[in-house]
LUMFI-374006 format. One record per residue: x, y, z of N, C-alpha, C, O in turn. Coordinates in Angstrom, 3 decimals. Example, Ala and Ser with C-alpha at 12.3 -4.5 7.8 and 13.67 -1.06 7.14 Angstrom:
LUMFI-374006
<site n_east="13.190" n_north="-5.690" n_up="7.800" ca_east="12.300" ca_north="-4.500" ca_up="7.800" c_east="13.200" c_north="-3.300" c_up="7.800" o_east="14.236" o_north="-3.319" o_up="8.465"/>
<site n_east="12.850" n_north="-2.250" n_up="7.080" ca_east="13.670" ca_north="-1.060" ca_up="7.140" c_east="12.900" c_north="0.030" c_up="7.870" o_east="13.409" o_north="1.138" o_up="8.039"/>
//
This chain:
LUMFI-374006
<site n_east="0.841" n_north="-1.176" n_up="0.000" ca_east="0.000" ca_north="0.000" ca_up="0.000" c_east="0.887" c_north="1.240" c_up="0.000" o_east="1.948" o_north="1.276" o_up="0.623"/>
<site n_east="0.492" n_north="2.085" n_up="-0.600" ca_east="1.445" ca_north="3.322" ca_up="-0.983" c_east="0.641" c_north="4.645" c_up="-0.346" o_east="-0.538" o_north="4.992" o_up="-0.423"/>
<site n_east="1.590" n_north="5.119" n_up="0.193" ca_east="1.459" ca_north="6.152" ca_up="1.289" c_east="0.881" c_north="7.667" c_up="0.460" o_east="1.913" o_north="8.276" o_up="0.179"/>
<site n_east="0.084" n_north="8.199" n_up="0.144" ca_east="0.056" ca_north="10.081" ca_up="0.156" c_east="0.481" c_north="10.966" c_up="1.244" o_east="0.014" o_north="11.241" o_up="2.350"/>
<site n_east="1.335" n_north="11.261" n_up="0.694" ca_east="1.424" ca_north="12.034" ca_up="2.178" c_east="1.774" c_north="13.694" c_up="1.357" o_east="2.237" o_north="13.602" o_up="0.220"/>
<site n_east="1.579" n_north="14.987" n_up="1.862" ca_east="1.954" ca_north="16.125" ca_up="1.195" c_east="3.306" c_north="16.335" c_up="1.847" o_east="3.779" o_north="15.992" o_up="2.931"/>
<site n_east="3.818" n_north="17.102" n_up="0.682" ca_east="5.309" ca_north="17.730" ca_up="0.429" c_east="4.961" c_north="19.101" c_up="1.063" o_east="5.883" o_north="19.337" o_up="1.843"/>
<site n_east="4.060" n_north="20.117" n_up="1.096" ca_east="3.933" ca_north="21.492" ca_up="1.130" c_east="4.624" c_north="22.080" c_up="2.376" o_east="5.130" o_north="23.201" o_up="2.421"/>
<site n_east="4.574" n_north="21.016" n_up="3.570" ca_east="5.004" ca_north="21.486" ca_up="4.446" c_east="6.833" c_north="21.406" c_up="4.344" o_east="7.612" o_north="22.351" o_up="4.466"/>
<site n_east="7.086" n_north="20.280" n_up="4.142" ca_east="8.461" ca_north="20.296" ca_up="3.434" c_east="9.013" c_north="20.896" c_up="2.610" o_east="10.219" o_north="20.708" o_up="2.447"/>
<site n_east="8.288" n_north="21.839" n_up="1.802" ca_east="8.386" ca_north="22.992" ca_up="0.647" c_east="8.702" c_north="24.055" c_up="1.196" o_east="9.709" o_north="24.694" o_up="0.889"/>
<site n_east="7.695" n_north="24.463" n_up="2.285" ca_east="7.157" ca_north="25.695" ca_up="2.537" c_east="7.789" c_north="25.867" c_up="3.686" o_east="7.758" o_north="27.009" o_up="4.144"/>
<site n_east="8.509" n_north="24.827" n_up="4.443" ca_east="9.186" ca_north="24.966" ca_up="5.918" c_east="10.450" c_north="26.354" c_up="6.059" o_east="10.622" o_north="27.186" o_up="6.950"/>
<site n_east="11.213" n_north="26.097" n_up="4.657" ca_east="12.096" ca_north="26.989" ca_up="4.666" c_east="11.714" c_north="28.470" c_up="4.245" o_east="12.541" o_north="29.367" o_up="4.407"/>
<site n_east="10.456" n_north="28.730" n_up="3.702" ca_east="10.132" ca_north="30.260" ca_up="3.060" c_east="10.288" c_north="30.912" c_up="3.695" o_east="10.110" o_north="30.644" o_up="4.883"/>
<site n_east="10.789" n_north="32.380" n_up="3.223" ca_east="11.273" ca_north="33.923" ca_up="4.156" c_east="10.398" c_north="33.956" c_up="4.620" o_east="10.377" o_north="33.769" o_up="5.837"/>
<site n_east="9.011" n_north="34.251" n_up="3.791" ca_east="7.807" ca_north="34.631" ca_up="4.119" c_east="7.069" c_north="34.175" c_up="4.866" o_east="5.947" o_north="34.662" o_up="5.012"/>
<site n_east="7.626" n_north="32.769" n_up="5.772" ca_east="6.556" ca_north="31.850" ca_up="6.920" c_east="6.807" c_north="33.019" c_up="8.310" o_east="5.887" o_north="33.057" o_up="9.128"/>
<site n_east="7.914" n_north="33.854" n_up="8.532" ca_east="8.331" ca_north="34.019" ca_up="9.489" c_east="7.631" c_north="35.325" c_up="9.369" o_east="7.306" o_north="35.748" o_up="8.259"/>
<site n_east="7.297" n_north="36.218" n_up="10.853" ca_east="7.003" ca_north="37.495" ca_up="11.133" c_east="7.793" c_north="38.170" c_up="10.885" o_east="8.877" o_north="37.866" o_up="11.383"/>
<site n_east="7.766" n_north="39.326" n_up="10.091" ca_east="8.789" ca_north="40.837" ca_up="10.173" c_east="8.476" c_north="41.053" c_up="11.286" o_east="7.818" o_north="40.500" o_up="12.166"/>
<site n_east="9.228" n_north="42.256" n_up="11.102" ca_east="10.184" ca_north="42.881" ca_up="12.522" c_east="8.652" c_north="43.739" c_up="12.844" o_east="8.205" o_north="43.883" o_up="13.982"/>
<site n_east="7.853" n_north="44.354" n_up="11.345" ca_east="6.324" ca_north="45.363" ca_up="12.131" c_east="5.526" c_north="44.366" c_up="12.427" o_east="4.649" o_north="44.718" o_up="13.216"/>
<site n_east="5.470" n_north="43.216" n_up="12.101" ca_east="4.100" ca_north="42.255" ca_up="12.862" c_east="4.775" c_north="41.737" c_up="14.661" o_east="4.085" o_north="41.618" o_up="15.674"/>
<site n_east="6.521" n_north="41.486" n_up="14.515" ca_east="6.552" ca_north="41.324" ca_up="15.907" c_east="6.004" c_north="42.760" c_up="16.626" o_east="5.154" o_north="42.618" o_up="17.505"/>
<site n_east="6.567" n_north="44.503" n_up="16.209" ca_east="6.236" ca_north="44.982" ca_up="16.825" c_east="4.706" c_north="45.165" c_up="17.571" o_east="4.380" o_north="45.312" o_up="18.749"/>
<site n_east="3.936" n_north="45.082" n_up="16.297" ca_east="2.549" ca_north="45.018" ca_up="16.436" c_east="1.921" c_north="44.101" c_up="17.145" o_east="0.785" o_north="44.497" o_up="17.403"/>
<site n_east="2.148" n_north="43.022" n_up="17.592" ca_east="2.494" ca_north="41.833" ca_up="18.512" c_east="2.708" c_north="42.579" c_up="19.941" o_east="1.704" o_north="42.778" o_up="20.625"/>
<site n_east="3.799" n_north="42.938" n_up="20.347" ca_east="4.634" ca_north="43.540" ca_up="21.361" c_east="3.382" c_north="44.490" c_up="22.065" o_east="2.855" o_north="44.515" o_up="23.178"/>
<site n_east="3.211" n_north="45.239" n_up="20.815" ca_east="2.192" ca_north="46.591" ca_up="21.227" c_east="1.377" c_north="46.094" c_up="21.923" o_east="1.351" o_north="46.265" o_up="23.142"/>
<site n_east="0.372" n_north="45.225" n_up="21.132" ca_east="-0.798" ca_north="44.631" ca_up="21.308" c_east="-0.740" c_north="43.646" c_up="22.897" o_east="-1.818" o_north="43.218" o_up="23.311"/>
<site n_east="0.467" n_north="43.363" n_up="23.654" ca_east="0.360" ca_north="41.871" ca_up="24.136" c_east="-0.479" c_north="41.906" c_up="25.373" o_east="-0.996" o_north="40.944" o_up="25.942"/>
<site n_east="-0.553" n_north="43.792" n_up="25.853" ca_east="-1.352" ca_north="43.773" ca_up="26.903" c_east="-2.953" c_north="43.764" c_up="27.339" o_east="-3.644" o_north="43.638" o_up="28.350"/>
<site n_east="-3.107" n_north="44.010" n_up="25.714" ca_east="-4.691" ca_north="43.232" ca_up="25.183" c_east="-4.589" c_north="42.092" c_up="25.523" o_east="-5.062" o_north="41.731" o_up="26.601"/>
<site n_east="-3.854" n_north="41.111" n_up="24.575" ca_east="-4.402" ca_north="39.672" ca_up="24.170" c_east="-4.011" c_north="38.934" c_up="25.747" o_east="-4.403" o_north="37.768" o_up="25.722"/>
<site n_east="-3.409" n_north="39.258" n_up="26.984" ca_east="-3.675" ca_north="39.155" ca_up="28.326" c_east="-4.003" c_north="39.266" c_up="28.852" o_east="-3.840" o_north="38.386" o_up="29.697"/>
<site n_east="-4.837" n_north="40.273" n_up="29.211" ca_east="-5.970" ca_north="40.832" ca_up="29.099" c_east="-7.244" c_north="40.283" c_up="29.185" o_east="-8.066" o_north="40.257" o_up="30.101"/>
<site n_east="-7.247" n_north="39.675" n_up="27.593" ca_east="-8.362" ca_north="39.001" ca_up="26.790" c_east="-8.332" c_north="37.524" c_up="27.181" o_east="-9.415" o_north="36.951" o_up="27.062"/>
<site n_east="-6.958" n_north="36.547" n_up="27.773" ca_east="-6.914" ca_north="35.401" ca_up="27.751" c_east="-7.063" c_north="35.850" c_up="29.706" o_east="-7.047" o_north="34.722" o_up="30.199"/>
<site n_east="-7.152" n_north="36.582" n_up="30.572" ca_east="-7.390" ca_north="36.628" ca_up="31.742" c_east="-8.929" c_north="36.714" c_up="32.320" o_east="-9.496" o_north="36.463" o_up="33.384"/>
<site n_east="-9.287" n_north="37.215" n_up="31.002" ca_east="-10.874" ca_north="37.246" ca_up="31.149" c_east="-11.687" c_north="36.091" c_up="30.694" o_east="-12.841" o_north="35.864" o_up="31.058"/>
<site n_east="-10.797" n_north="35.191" n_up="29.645" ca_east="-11.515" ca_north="33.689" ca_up="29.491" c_east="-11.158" c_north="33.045" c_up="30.624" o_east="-11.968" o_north="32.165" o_up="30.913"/>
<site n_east="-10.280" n_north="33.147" n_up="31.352" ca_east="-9.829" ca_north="32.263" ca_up="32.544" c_east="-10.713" c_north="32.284" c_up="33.219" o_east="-11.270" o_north="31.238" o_up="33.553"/>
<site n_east="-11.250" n_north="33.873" n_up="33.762" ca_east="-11.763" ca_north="33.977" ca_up="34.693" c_east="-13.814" c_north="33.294" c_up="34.579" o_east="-14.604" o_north="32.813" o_up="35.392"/>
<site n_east="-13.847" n_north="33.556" n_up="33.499" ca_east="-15.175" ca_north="32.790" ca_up="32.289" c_east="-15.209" c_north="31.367" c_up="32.759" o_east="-15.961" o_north="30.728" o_up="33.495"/>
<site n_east="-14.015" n_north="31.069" n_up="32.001" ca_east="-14.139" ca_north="28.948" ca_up="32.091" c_east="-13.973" c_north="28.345" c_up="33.679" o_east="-14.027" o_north="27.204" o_up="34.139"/>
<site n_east="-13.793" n_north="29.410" n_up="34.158" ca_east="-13.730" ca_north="28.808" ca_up="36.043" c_east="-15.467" c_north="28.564" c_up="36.263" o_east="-15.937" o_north="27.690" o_up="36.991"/>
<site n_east="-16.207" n_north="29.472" n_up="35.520" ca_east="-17.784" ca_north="29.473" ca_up="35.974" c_east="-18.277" c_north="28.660" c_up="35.496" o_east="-19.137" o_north="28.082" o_up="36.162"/>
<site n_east="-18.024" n_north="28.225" n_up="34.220" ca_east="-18.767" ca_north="27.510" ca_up="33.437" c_east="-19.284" c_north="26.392" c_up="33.641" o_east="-20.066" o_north="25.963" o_up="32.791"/>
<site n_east="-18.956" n_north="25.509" n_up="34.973" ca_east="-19.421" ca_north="24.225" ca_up="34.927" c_east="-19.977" c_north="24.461" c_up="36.836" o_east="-19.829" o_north="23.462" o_up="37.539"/>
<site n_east="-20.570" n_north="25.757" n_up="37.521" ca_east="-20.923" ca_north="25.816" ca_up="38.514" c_east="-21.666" c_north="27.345" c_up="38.191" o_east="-21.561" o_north="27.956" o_up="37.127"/>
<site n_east="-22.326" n_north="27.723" n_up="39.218" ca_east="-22.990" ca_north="28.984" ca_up="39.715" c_east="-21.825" c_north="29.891" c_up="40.257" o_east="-21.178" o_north="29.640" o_up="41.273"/>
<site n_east="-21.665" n_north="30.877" n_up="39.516" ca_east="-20.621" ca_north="31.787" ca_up="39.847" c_east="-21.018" c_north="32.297" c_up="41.142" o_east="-22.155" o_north="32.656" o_up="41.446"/>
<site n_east="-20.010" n_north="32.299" n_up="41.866" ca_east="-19.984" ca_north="32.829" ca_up="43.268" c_east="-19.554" c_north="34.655" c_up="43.534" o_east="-18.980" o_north="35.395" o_up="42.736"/>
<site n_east="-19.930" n_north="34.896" n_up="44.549" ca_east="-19.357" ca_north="36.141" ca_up="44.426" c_east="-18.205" c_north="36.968" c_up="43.846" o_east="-18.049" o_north="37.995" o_up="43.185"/>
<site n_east="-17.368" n_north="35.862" n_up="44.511" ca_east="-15.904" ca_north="36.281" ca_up="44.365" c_east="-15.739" c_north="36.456" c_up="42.920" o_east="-15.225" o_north="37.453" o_up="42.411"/>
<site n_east="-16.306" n_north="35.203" n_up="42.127" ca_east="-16.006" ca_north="34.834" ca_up="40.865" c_east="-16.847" c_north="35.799" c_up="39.875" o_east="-16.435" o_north="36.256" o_up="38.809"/>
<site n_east="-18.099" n_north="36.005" n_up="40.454" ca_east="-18.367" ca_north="37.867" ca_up="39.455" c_east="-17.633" c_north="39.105" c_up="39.724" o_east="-17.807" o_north="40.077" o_up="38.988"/>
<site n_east="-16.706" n_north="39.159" n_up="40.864" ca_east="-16.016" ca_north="40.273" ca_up="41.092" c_east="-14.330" c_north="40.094" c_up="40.399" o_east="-13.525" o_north="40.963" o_up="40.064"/>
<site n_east="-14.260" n_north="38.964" n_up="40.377" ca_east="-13.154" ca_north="38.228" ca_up="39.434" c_east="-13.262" c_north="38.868" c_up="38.065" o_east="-12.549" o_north="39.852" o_up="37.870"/>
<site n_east="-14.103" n_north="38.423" n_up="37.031" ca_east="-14.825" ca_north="38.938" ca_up="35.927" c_east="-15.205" c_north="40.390" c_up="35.560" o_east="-15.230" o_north="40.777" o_up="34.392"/>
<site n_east="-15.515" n_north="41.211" n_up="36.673" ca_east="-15.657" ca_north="42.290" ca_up="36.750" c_east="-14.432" c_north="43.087" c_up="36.843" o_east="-14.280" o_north="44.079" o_up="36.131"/>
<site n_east="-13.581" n_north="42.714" n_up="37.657" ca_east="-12.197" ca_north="43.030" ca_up="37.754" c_east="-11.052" c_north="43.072" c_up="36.031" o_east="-10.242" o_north="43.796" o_up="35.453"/>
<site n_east="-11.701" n_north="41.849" n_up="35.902" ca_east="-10.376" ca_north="41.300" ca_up="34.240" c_east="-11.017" c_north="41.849" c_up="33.529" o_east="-10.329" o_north="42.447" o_up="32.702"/>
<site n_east="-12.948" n_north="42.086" n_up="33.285" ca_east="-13.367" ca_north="42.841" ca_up="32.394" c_east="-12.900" c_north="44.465" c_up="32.162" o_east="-12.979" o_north="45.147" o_up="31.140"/>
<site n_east="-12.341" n_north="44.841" n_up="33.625" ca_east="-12.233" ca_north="46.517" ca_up="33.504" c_east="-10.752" c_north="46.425" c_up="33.001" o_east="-10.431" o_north="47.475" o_up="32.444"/>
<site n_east="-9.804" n_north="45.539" n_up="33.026" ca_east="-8.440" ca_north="45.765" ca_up="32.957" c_east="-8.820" c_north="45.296" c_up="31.605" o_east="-9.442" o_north="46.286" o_up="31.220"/>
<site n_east="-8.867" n_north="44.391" n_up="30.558" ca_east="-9.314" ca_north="44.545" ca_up="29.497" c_east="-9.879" c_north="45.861" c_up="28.839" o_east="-9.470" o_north="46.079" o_up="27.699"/>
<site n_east="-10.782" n_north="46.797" n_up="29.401" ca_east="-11.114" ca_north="47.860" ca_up="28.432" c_east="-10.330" c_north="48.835" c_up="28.482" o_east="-10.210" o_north="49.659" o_up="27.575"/>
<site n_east="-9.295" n_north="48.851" n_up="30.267" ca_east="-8.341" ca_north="49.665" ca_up="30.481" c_east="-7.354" c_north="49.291" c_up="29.126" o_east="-7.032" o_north="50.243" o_up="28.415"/>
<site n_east="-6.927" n_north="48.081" n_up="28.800" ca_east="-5.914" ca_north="47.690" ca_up="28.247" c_east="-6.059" c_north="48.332" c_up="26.204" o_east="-5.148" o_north="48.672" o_up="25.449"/>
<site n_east="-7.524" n_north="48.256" n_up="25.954" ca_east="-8.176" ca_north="48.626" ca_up="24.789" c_east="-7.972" c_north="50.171" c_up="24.688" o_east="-7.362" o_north="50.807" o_up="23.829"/>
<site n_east="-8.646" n_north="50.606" n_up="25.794" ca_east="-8.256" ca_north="52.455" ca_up="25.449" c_east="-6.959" c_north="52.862" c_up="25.233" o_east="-6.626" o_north="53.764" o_up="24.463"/>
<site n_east="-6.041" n_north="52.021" n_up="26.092" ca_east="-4.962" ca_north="52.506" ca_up="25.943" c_east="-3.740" c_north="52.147" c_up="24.543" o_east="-2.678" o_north="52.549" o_up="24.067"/>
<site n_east="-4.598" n_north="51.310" n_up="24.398" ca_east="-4.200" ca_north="50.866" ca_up="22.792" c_east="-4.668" c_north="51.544" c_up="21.963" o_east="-3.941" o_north="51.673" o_up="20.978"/>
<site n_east="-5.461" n_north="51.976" n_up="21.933" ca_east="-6.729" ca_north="53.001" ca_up="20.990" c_east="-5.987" c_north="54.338" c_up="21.104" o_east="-5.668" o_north="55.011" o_up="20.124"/>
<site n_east="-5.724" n_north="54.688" n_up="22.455" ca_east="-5.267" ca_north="56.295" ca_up="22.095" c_east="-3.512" c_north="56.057" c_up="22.086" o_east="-2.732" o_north="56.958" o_up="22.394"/>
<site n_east="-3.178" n_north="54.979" n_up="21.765" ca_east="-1.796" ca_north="55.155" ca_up="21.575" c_east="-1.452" c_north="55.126" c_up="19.023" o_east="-0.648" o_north="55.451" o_up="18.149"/>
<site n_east="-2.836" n_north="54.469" n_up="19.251" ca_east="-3.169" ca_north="54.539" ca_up="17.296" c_east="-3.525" c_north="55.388" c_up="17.268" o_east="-3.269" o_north="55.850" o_up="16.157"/>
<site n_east="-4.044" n_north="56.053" n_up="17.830" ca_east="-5.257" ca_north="57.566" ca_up="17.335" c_east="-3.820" c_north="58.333" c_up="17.378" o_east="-3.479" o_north="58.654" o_up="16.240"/>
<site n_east="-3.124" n_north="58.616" n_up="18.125" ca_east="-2.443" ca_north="59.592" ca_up="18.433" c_east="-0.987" c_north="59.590" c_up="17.981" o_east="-0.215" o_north="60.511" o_up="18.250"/>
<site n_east="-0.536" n_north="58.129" n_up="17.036" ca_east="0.224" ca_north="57.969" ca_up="16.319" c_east="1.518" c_north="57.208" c_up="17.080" o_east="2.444" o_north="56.713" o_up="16.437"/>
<site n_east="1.460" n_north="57.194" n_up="18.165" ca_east="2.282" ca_north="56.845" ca_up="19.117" c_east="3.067" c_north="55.376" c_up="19.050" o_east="2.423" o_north="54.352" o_up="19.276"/>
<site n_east="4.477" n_north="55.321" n_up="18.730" ca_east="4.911" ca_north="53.824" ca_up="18.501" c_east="5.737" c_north="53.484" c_up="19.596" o_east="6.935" o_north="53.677" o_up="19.802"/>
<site n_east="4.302" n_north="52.604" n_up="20.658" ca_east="5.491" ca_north="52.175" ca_up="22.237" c_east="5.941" c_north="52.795" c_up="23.013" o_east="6.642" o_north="52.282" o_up="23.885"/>
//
């Protein structure tokens, strides 16, 4: 029996173009205190999900939700205002 298997990844492993430039790492960098932010507020989400959120655990949520929009404005007026970092 004879195998298919694809080459593309074996093709494509070495391309310049698989890797991030230097403006998507920056843009990355910029961004990272969002997407922590954003993954602190699913944490705090998937803890509820399989019980009745308890106090603590809506003040949890309430807490990562405000540092999240803190984290958004301040990303927002650092684009509006042209600002790099």
């Amino acid at each position: 029996m004879d195998h298919i298997v694809t080459v593309q990844d074996a093709v494509t492993a070495f391309a310049d173009w698989i890797e991030p430039t230097d403006a998507e790492l920056d843009a990355i960098e910029l961004e990272m205190p969002v997407i922590m932010a954003e993954v602190d507020l699913l944490d705090a989400q998937i803890i509820t999900l399989d019980r009745t959120p308890s106090e603590l655990d809506t003040q949890r949520i309430r807490r990562t939700r405000r540092r999240l929009l803190t984290a958004r404005r301040t990303l927002a007026n650092r684009a509006g205002s042209g600002e790099v970092a």
